[in-house]
N, C-alpha and C positions, 0 to 999 in steps of 0.2 A: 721666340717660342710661341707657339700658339695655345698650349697647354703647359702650366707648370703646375706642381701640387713643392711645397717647400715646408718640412719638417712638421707634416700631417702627424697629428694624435688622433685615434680615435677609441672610443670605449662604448659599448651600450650599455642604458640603463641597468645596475643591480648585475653588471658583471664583472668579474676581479682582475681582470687584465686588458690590455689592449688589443682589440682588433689590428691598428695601425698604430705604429710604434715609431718618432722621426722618421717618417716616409716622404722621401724624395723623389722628383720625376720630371724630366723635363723632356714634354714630343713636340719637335716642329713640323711645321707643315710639310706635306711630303713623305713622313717617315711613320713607319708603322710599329710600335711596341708589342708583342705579347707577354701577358701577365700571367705566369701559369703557375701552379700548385695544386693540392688537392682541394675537393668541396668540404668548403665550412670555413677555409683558411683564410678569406678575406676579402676572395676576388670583386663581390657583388659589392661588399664594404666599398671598397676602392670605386666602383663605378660610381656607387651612388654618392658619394664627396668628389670626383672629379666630373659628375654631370650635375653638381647644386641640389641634388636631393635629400643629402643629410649633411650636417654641419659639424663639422669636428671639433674637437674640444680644445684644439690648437693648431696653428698652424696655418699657412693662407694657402688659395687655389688661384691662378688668375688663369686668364683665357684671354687670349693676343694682347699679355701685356696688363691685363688691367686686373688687379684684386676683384673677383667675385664671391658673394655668399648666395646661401639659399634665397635669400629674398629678388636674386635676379634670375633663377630660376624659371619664371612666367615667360619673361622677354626671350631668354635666350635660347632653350629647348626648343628644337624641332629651326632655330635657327642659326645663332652658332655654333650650337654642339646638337648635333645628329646620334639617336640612341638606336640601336638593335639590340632586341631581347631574343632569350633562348626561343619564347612561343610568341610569333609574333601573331597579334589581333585585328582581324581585317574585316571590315562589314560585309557578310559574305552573299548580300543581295545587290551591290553594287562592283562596278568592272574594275576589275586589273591596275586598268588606267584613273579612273576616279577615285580608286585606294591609295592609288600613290602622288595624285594632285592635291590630296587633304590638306595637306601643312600650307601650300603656297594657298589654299584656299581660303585658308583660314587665315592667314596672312595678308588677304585683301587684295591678292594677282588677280585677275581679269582669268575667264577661262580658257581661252584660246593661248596665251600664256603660261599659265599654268599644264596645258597638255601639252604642251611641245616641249616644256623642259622634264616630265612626266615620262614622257615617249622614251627623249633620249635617255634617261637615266635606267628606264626597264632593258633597253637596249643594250646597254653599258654593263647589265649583271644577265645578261645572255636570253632575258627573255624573247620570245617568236612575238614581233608583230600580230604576228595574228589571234596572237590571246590577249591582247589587249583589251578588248573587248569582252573578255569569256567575264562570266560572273566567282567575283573571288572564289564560294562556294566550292567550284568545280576544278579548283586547281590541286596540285600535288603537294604534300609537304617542302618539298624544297622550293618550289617555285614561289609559295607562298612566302617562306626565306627569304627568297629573291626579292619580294616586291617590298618586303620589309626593309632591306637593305636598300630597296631605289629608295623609298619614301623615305629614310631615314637621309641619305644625299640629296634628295630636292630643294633642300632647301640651301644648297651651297654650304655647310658646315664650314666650319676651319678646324673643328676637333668630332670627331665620330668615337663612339663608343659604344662595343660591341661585345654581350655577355652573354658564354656559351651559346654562339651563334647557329651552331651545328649540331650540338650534344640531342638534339632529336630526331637527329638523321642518322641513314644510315652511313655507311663509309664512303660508295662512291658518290652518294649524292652531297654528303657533308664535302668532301673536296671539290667537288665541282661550288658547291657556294663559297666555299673559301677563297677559292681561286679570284671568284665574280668579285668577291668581298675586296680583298685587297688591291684589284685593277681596278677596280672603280672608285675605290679611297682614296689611290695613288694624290690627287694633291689635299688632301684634309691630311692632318696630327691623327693618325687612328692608333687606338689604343683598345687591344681584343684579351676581353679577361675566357680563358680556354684551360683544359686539363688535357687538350689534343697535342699530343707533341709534333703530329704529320701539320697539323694546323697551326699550329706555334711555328714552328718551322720556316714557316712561309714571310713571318715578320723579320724584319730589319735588325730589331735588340729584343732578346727574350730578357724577362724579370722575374723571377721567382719570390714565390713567397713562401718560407718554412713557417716549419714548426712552431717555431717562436714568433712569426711574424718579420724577419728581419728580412732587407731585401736585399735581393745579389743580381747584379745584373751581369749579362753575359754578353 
């Protein structure tokens, strides 16, 4: 499995119950889970204990196999686990293409490198060659999406994690990113926390979270 989370506890400080409650989960590579419930019920919880952001108060996470905590965090973000957020942030005086070679950038790839796997992966969530070049600035909301979504795949993930990807689009453009979203995950563990059921839909195993916190999977 390239993502497991095994009998996650979590609580935040100074509140009387659990966020995550024995939460279990296991995405292999290739397979995509949606996690859906309504807002407040945990979904963002859950990202941030299965992307090493917050540390649960029991329970382990591993990623391809190995135990990780927050402390791997640094290393691993933006390399083996790939994030999309609901507003993704893009330096909007630099191009398309240099938004989305950031991570291999910073990772110490050569540039020439760095933009061809750049290229492909803007490709891969349906962007036009030819804005590759435009200044982020001047792009669309969803396109903007999109490049969030390539830059979150450049760096070859084996788990992507992806919250409320769409919830600021509208309908046909939020389906059109979803679409891009999930063919171009196609070989990473993605695991999409959503309250979209047309978007939910589109994963392999939906998970739900109640009321209570307890999880049911479908």
């Amino acid at each position: 499995m390239s993502l497991e989370l095994r009998s996650v506890h979590f609580r935040y400080p100074r509140m009387d119950a659990d966020v995550l409650r024995d939460f279990s989960l296991s995405v292999a590579r290739g397979e995509s889970v949606a996690v859906m419930g309504p807002s407040g019920r945990g979904k963002s919880t859950l990202m941030g204990v299965a992307g090493l952001m917050l540390a649960p108060q029991s329970g382990r996470v591993f990623v391809n196999g190995i135990a990780r905590t927050t402390k791997d965090a640094s290393r691993l973000l933006g390399r083996e686990i790939g994030v999309v957020l609901q507003s993704v942030n893009v330096l909007p005086r630099r191009s398309v293409l240099d938004n989305t070679m950031l991570p291999l950038l910073s990772s110490g790839y050569g540039r020439d490198i760095a933009a061809r796997r750049a290229a492909r992966c803007l490709a891969e969530v349906g962007i036009d060659p030819a804005d590759f070049g435009r200044q982020a600035r001047g792009v669309s909301g969803g396109q903007a999406q999109r490049v969030g979504v390539a830059r979150a795949l450049v760096g070859e993930p084996s788990v992507l994690l992806a919250d409320e990807p769409t919830a600021s689009l509208d309908a046909r453009t939020a389906r059109l990113v979803g679409e891009a979203l999930f063919s171009a995950a196609r070989s990473t563990a993605l695991v999409l926390m959503t309250h979209d059921e047309t978007l939910g839909g589109l994963a392999d195993r939906i998970v739900r979270i109640g009321e209570t916190s307890d999880i049911e999977g479908e």
